[in-house]
C-alpha positions in Angstrom: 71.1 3.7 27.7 71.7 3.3 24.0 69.3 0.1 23.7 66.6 2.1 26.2 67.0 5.1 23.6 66.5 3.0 20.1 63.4 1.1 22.3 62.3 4.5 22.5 62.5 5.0 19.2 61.1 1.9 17.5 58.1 2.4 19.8 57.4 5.7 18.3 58.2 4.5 14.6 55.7 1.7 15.8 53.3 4.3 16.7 53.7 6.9 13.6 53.2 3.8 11.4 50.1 2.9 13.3 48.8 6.0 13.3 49.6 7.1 9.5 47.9 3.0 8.4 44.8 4.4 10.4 44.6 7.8 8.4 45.4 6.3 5.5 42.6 3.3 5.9 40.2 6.5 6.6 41.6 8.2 3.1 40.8 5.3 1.8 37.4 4.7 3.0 36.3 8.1 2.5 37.8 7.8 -1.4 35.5 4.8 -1.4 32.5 6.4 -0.1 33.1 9.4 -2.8 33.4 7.9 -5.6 32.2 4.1 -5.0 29.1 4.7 -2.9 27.4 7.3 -5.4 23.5 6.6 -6.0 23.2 6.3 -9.8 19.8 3.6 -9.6 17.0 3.6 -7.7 14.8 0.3 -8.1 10.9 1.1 -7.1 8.7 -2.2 -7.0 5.4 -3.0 -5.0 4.0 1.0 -5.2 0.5 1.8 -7.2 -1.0 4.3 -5.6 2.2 6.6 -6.1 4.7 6.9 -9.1 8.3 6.0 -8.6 9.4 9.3 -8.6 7.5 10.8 -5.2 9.0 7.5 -3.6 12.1 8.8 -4.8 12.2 12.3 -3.7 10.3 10.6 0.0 13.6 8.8 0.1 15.9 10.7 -1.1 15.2 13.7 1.2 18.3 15.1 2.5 22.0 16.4 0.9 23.8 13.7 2.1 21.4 11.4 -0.2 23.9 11.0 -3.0 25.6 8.5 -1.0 24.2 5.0 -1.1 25.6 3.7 2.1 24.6 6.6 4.0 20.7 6.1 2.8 21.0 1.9 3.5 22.1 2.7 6.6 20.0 6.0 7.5 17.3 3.3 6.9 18.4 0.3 8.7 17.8 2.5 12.2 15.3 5.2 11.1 11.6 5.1 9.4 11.4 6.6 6.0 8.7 9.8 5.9 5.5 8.7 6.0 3.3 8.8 3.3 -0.9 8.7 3.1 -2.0 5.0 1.9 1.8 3.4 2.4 2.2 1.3 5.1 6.1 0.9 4.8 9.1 1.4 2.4 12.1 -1.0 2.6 15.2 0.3 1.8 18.6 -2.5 0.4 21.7 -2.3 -1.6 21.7 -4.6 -4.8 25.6 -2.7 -5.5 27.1 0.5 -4.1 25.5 2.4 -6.9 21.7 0.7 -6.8 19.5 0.9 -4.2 16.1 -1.1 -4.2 12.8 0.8 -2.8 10.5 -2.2 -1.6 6.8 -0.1 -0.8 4.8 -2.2 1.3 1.1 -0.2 0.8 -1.6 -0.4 2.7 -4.6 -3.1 1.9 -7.6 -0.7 1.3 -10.8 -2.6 0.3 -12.9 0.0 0.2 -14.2 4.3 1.3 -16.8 6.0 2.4 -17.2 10.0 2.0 -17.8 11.7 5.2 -19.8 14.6 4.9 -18.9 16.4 8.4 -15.0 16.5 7.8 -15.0 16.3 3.9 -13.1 13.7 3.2 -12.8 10.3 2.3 -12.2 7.4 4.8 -10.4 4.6 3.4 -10.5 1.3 5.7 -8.5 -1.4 5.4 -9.2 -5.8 5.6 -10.4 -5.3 9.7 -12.1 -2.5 8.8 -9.7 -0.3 10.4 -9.8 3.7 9.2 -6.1 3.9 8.0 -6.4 6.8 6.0 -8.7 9.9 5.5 -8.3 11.7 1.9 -9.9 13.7 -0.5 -8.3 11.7 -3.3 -9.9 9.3 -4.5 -8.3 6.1 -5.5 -8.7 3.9 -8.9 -10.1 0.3 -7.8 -10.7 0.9 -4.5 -15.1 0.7 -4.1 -17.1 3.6 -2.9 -19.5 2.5 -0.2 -23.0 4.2 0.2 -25.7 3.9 2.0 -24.1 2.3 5.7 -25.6 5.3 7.7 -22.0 6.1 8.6 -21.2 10.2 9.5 -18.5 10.1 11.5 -15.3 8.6 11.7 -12.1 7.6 13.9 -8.5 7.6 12.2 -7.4 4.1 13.2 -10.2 2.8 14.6 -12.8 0.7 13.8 -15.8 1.8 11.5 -18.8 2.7 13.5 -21.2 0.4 12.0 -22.7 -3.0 13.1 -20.7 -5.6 13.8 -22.9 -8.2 11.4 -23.1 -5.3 8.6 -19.5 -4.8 8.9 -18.5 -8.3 8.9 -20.4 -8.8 6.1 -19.1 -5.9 4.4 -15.6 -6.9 4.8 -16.2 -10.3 3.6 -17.8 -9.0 0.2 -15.2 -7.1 -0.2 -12.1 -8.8 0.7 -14.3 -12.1 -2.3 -14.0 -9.4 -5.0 -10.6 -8.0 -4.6 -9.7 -11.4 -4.7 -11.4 -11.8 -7.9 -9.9 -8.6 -9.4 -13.6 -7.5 -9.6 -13.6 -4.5 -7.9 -17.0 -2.4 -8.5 -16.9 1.5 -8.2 -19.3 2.0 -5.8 -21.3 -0.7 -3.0 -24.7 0.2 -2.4 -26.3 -1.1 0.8 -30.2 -0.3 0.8 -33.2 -2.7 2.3 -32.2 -5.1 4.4 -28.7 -4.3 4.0 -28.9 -6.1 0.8 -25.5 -5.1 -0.8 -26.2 -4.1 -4.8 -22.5 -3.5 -6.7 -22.3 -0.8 -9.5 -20.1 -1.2 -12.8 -20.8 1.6 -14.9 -24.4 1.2 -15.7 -25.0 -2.2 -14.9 -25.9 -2.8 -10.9 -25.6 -6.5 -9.6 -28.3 -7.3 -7.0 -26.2 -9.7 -4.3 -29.1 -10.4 -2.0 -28.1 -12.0 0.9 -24.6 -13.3 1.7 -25.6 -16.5 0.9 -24.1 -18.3 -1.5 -21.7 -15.6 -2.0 -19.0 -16.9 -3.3 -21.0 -18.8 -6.1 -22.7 -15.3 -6.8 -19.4 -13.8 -7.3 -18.1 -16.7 -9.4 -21.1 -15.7 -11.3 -20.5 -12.4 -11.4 -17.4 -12.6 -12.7 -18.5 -14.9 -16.0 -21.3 -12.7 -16.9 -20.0 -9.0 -16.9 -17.7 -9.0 -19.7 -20.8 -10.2 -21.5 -22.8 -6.9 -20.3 -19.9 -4.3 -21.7 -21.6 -1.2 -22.9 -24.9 -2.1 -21.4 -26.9 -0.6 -18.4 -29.6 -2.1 -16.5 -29.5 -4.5 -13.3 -28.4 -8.5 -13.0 -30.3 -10.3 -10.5 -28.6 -12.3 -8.2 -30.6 -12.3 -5.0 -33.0 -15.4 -5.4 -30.1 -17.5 -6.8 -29.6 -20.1 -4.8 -28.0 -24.3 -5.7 -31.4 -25.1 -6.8 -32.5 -22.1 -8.4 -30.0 -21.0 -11.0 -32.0 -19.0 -13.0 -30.3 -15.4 -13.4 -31.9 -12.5 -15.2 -30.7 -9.0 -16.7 -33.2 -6.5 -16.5 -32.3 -3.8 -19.2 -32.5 -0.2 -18.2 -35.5 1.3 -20.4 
C-alpha cells in the first residue's frame, strides 16, 4: 500500500516536472520571440519601379510585424499584398533581427495609352497586358501608332500577330542593349521609327535588325544635343552607307 502510494506520488512528481519543463520551454520561447526575434533591418534588393520604403510598409503591414519570425513565416504560406508592376516579393531571414525583401518585378518592354479607359497599358515580353496605369514609367517606350483602342488586362494585345511579333522582338533587342527609346513610332508599312529626344532613328524593315541596333547603339552618343532623323532603313550588308538628316 505504502509502495502503491509513493508510485503514486513519483508519477505526479513526474508529471508536475513535465508539465512545469513545458511551461517553462514556452517562457522561454516567448522571451526569445520578444526580445530575439525583433525586426531592426529590412534588406530591399531587385525593386526599381518602387522605393524601399513602400516595399516596406507592403510588408510590414500588420501589428504583429515587429516580429521577424512571425513575417518569415506569415510569408512562407501566404502572398505578400499585391502591388501594380511587381510580379512577386520574397520574403527570408539573414538573422532574427534582418529580414531580406527579394522583389521579383514584372518585365515590361513597352505601353500604349488607351484613350477609351485613360490609362496606360503596360505589356510585358509575350505581349501580355499585365498592368494598366496612369503612371508612367522611366525607360519603359511609349508605343504609337499600332491602331490599338482597346485593351484586355492579362490578355494578349489586340494587334496582328506579324506586327506584334515583330514588335516584341524590337523591343525585347533594345532592352537588351540598354537602349530603350521614349517612344516607338509605327507609321507606313509598319516601319518602326524610334524617338530619343530629338533625334528619330528610321529602322525600316526588321531586317538586319540586330546589326541596325548594333548601329544604333555606336552612333547616338555621337548625336547628343542634336535633332533630326538617322537613316537606317536601306542599310543592308552591302549597303552600309548611313545618313543623319538634320532637322532645319
Amino acid at each position: 500500500m505504502v509502495r502503491e502510494k509513493k508510485k503514486k506520488t513519483s508519477r505526479w512528481k513526474l508529471i508536475l516536472l513535465a508539465i512545469f519543463s513545458i511551461i517553462l520551454a514556452l517562457g522561454i520561447l516567448a522571451l526569445l520571440m520578444i526580445k530575439v526575434f525583433v525586426v531592426k533591418n529590412v534588406k530591399v534588393e531587385g525593386n526599381e519601379l518602387y522605393d524601399d520604403n513602400l516595399i516596406k510598409t507592403t510588408v510590414l503591414n500588420d501589428e504583429y510585424s515587429w516580429n521577424s519570425l512571425y513575417v518569415f513565416l506569415k510569408y512562407t504560406f501566404t502572398d505578400t499584398q499585391q502591388l501594380p508592376f511587381i510580379d512577386t516579393m520574397e520574403i527570408t531571414m539573414e538573422d532574427p533581427q534582418t529580414l531580406n525583401i527579394k522583389v521579383y518585378e514584372k518585365g515590361l518592354l513597352g505601353y500604349l495609352y488607351i484613350p477609351a479607359i485613360g490609362q496606360n497599358a503596360y505589356f510585358d515580353k509575350d505581349g501580355i497586358v499585365v498592368e494598366t496605369s496612369t503612371r508612367i514609367i522611366e525607360n519603359v517606350p511609349r508605343m504609337e501608332g499600332l491602331g490599338c483602342d482597346t485593351v484586355v488586362l492579362y490578355e494578349k494585345l489586340p494587334i496582328e500577330d506579324k506586327l506584334l511579333k515583330q514588335l516584341l522582338t524590337l523591343t525585347q533587342t533594345l532592352k537588351r542593349d540598354q537602349l530603350e527609346p521614349d517612344a516607338i513610332l509605327y507609321g507606313v508599312k509598319n516601319s518602326p521609327v524610334l524617338k530619343y529626344a530629338d533625334v528619330s532613328v528610321n529602322l525600316g524593315s526588321m531586317q538586319y535588325l540586330t546589326q541596325k541596333v548594333e548601329r544604333v547603339r555606336k552612333i547616338l552618343p555621337q548625336l547628343a544635343g542634336m535633332a533630326g532623323t538617322l537613316h537606317l532603313e536601306n542599310w543592308d550588308e552591302q549597303t552600309t552607307n548611313i545618313v543623319f538628316e538634320k532637322a532645319e
